[in-house]
N, CA and C of each residue as an Amber inpcrd file, in Angstrom:
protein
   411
 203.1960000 332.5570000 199.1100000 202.0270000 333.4090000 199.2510000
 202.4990000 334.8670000 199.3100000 201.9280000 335.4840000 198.1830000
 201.9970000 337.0270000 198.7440000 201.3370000 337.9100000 199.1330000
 201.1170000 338.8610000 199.9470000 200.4430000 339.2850000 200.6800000
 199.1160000 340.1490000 199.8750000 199.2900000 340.2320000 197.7460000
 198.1300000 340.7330000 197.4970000 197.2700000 339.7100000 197.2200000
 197.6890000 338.5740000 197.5920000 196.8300000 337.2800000 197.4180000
 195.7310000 336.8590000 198.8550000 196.0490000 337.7790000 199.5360000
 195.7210000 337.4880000 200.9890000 193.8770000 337.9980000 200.7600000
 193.6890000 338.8960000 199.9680000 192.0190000 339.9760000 199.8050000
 191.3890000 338.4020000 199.1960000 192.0370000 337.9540000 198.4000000
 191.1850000 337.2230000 197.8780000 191.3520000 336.0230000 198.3290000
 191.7810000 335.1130000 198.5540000 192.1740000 333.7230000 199.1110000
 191.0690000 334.1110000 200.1090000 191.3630000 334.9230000 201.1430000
 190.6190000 334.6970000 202.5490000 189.4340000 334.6640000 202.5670000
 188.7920000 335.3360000 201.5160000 187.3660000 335.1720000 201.3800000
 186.8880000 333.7430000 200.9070000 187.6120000 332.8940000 200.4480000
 187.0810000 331.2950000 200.2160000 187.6020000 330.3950000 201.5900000
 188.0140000 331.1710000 202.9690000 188.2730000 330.8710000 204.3250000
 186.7010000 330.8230000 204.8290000 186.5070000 329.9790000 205.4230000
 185.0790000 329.6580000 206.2280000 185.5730000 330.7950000 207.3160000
 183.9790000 331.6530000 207.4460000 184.3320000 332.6830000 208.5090000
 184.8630000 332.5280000 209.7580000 184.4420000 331.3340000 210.5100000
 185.2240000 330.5850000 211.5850000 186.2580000 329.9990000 211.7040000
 186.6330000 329.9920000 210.8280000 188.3100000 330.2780000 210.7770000
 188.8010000 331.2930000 210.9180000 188.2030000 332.2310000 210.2720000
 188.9620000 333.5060000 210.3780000 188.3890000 334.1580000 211.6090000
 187.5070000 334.2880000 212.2790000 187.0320000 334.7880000 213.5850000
 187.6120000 334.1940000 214.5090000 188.2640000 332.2870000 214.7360000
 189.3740000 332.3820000 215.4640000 190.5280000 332.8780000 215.5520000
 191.1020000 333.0130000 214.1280000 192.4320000 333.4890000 214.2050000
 192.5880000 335.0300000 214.5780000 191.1640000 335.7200000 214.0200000
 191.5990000 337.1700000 214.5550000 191.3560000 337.2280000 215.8140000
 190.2120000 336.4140000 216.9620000 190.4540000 336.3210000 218.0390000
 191.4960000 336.3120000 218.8460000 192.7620000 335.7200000 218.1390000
 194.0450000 335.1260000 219.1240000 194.6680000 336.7080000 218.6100000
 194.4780000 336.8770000 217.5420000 195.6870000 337.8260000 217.0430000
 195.3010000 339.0780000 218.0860000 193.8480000 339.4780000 217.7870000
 193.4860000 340.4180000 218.9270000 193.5680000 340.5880000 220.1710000
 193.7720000 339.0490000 221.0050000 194.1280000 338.6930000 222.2260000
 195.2300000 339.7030000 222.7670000 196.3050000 338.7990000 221.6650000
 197.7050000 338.9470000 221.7800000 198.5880000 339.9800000 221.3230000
 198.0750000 340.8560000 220.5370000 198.8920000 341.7440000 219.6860000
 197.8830000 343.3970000 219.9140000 196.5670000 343.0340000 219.7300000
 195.5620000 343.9920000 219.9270000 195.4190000 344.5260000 218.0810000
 193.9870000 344.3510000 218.1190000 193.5750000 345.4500000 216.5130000
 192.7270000 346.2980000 216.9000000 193.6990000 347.3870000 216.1710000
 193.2330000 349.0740000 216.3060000 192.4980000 349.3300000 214.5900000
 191.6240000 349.4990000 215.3110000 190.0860000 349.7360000 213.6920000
 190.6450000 351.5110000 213.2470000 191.2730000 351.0230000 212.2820000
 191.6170000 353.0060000 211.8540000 190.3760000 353.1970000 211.1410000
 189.5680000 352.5220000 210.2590000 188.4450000 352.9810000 209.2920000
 187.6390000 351.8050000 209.8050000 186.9800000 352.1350000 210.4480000
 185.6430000 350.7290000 210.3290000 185.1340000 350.0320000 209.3800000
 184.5150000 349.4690000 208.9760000 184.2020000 348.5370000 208.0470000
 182.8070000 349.7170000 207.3330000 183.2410000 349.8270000 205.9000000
 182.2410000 350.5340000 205.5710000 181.8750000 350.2740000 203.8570000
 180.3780000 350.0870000 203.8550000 179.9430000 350.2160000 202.5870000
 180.5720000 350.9060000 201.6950000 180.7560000 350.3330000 200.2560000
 180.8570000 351.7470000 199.2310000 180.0380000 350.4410000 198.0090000
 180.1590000 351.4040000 197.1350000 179.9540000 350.8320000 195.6440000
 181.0250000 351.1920000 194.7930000 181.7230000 349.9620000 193.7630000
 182.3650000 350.4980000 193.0710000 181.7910000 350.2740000 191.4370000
 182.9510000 351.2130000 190.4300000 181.9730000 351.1470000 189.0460000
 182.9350000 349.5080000 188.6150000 182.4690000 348.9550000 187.9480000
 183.2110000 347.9420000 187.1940000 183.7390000 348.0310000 185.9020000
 184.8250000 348.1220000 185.6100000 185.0670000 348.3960000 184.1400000
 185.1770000 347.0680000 183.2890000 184.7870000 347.2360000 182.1360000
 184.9810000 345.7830000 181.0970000 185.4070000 345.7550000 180.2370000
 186.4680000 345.0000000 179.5100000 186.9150000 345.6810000 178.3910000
 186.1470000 345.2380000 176.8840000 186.0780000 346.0110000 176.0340000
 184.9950000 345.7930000 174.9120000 186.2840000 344.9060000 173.9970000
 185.7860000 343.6900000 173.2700000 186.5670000 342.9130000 172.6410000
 187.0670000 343.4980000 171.2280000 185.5610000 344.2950000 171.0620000
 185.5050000 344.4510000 169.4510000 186.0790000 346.3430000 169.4100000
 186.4110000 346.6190000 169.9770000 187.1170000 348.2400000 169.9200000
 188.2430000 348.4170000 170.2830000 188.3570000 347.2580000 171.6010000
 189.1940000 347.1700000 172.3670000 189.6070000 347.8180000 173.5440000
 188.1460000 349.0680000 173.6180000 188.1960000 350.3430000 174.0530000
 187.5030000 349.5630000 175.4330000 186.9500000 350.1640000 176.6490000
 186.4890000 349.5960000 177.7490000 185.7700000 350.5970000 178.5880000
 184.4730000 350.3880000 178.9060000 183.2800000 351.0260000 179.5870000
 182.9390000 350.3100000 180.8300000 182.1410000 350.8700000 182.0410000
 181.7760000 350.3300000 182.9580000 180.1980000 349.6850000 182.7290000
 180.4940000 348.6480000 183.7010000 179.2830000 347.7720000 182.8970000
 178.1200000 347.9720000 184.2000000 178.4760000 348.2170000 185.2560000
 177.4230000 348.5490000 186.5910000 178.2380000 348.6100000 187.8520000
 177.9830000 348.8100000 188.5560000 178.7600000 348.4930000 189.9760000
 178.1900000 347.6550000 191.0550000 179.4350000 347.6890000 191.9830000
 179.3540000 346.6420000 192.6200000 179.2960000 346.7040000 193.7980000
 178.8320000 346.3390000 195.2490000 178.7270000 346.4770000 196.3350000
 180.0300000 345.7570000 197.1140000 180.9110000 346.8450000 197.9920000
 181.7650000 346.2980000 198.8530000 181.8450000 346.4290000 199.7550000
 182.7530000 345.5850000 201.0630000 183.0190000 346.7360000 201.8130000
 184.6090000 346.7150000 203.0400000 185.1490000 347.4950000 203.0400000
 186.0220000 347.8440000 203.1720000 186.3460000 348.0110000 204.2750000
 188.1570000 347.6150000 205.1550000 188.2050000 347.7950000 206.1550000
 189.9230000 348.4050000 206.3370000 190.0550000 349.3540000 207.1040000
 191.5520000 349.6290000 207.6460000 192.0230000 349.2730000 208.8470000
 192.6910000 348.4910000 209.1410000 193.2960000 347.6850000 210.7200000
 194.4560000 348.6220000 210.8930000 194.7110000 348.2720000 212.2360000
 196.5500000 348.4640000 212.7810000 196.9070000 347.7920000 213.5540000
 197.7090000 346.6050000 213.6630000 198.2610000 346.0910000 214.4370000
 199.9980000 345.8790000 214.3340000 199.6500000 346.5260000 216.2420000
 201.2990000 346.8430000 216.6170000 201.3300000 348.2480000 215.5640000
 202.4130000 348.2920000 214.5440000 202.8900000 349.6790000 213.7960000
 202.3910000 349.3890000 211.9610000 201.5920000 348.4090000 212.1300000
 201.0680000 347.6720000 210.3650000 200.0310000 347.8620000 210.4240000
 199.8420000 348.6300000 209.0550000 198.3000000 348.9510000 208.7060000
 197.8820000 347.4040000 207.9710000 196.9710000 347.4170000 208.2390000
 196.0720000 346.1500000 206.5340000 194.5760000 346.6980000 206.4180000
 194.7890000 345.9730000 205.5000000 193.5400000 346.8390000 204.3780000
 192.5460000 345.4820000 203.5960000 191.4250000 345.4050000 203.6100000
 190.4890000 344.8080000 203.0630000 189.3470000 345.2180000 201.9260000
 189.0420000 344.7250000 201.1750000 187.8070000 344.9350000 200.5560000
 187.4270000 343.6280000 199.9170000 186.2230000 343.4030000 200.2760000
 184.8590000 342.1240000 199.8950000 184.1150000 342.6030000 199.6720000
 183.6640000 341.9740000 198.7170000 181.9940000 341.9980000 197.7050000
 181.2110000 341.7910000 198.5380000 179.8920000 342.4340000 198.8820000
 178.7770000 342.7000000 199.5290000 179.0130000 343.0600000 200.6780000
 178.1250000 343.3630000 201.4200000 177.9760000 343.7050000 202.6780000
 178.7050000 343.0730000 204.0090000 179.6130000 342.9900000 204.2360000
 180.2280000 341.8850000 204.9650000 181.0090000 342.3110000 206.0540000
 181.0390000 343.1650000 207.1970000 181.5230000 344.0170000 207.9370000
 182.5510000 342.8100000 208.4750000 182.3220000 341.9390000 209.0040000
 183.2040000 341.0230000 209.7920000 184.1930000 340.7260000 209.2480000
 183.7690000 339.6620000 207.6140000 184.7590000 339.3900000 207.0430000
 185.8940000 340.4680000 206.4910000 185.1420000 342.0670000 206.3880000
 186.1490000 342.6320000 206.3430000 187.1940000 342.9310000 207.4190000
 186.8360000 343.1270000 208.4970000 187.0780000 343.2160000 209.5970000
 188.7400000 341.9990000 209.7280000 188.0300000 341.0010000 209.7380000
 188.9780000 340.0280000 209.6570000 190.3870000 340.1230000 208.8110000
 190.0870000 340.0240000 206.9850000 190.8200000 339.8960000 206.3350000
 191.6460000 341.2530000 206.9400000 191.1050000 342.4810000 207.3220000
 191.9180000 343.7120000 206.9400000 193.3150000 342.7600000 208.5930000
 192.9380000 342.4160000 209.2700000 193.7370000 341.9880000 210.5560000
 194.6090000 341.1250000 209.7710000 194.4330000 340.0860000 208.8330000
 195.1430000 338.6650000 208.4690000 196.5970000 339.6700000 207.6640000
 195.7350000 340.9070000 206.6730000 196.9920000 341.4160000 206.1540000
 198.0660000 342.3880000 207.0420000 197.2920000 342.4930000 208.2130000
 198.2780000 343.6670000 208.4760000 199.4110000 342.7990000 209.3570000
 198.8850000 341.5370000 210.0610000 199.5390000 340.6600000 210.5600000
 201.0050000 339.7810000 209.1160000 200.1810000 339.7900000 208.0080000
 201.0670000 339.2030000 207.5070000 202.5190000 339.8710000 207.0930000
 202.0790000 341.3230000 207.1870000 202.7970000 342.1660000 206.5290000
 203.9210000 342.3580000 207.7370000 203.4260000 342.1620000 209.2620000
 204.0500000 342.7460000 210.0620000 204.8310000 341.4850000 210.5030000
 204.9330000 340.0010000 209.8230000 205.2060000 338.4630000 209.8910000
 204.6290000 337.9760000 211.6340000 203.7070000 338.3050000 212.1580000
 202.8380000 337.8360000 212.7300000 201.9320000 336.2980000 212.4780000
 201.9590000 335.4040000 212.9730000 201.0640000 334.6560000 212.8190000
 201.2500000 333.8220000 211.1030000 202.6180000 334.4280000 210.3690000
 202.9380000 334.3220000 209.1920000 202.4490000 332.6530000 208.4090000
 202.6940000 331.8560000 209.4760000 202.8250000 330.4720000 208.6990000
 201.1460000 329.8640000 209.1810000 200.6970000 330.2730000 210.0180000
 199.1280000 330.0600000 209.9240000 198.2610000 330.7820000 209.2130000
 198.4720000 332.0280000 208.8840000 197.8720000 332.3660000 207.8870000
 198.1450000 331.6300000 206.7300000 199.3510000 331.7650000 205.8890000
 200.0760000 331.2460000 204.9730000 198.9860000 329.7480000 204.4630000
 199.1730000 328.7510000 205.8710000 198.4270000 327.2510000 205.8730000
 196.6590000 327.6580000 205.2440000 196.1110000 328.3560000 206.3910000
 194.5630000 328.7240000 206.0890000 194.3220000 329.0690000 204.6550000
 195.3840000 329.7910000 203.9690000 194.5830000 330.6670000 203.0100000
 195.4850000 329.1990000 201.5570000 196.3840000 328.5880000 201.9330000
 197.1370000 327.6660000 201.0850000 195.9590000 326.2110000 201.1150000
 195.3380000 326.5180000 202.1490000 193.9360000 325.6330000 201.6950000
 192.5930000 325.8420000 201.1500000 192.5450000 326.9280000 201.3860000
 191.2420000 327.4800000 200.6630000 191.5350000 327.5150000 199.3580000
 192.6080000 327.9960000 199.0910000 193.2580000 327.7960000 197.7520000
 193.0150000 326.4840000 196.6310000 193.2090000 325.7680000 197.7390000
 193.5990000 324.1820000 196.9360000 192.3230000 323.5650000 197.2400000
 191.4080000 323.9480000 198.0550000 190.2450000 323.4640000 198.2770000
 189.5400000 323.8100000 196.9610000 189.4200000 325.4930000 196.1920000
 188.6330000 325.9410000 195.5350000 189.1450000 325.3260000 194.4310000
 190.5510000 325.2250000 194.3680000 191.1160000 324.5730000 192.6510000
 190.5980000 323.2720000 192.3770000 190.3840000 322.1440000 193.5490000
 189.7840000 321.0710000 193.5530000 188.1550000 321.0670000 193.2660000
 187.1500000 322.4800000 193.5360000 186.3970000 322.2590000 193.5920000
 185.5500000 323.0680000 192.0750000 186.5770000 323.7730000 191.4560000
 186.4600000 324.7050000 190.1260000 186.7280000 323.3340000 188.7810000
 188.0130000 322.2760000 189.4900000 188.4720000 321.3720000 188.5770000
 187.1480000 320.3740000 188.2920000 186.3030000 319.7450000 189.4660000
 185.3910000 319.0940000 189.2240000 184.0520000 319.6630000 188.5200000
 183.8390000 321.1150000 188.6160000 183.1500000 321.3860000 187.5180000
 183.2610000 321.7200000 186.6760000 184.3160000 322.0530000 185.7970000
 184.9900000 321.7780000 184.3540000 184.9130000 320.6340000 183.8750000
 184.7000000 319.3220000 184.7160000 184.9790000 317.9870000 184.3400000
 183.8180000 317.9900000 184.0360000 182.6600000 318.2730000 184.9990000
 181.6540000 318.0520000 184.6530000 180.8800000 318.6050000 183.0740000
 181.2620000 320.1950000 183.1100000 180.8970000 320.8040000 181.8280000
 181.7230000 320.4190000 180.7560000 182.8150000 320.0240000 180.7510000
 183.5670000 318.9830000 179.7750000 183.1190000 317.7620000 179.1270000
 182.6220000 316.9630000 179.6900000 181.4060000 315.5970000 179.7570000
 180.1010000 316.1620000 179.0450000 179.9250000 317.3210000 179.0150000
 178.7410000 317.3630000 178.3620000 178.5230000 318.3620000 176.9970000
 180.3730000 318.4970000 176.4420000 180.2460000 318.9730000 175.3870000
 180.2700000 318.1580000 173.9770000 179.8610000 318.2970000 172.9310000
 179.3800000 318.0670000 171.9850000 180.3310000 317.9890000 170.8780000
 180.5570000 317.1860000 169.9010000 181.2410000 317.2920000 168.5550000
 180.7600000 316.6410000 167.6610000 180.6230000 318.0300000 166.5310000
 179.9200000 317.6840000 165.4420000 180.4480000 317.4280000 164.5890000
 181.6490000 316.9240000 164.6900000 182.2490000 316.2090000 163.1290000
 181.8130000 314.6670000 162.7840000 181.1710000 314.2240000 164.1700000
 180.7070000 312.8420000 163.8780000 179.1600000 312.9520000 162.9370000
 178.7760000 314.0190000 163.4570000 177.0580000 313.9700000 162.1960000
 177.6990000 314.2120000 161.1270000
C-alpha cells in the first residue's frame, strides 16, 4: 500500500470504521486540524479523443482536509460534501506517513480494496451475460 492510495481506498471504508480508528488515533497521539474541512469545487478536465486536445467538462464538489499528528501533516480530499470523512482520511494519511497505526490502516483499506474488486467483478459478469453477437444472425 502506498500512501497515495490511502485518498481513495478509504473512501470505499464504511465511515465506522474510520470514526473508530481516528477515535483511538486521537485518543492516543492527538489530531491537530491545521485547515478544517472545507468545501471547494473543482473544474474537471477530459481529454477529447478526436483532437486529442482536452477541455473541462463541469466541476465537481469536494471537500478537503489538513491534519497534524505528532510532527505529520495529511491531507484529504472527497467528492461531495463530507466534512467527517474528510476529517478522517486527512488523520489515516498523516498517521500512515508518520508509521502510526501502519498495519491497521494498511488491513482496513486492503479490504475495501478487495471488497470493491469483488463487487465491480460481479457486475461485469453480469453486463457480460447480457452481451450480444451478431455473427450468429
Amino acid at each position: 500500500m502506498k500512501r497515495e492510495d490511502i485518498n481513495n481506498f478509504a473512501q470505499l471504508v464504511k465511515i465506522e470504521e474510520l470514526k473508530k480508528l481516528y477515535e483511538k488515533i486521537d485518543e492516543n497521539y492527538g489530531v491537530k486540524v491545521l485547515t478544517a474541512p472545507t468545501e471547494q469545487t473543482l473544474l474537471v478536465p477530459v481529454k477529447d479523443p478526436i483532437s486529442n486536445g482536452s477541455f473541462y467538462a463541469g466541476e465537481v464538489l469536494v471537500t478537503s482536509t489538513i491534519v497534524q499528528v505528532e510532527n505529520t501533516k495529511g491531507w484529504a480530499m472527497v467528492m461531495d460534501s463530507n466534512e467527517e470523512l474528510s476529517l478522517y482520511i486527512a488523520s489515516l494519511d498523516a498517521c500512515f506517513e508518520a508509521n502510526i497505526y501502519t498495519d491497521e490502516i494498511t488491513n482496513i483499506l486492503e479490504n475495501a480494496k478487495n471488497d470493491n474488486e469483488e463487487k465491480n467483478r460481479k457486475i461485469n459478469q453480469k453486463v457480460n451475460s447480457t452481451r450480444v453477437s451478431f455473427d450468429l444472425l
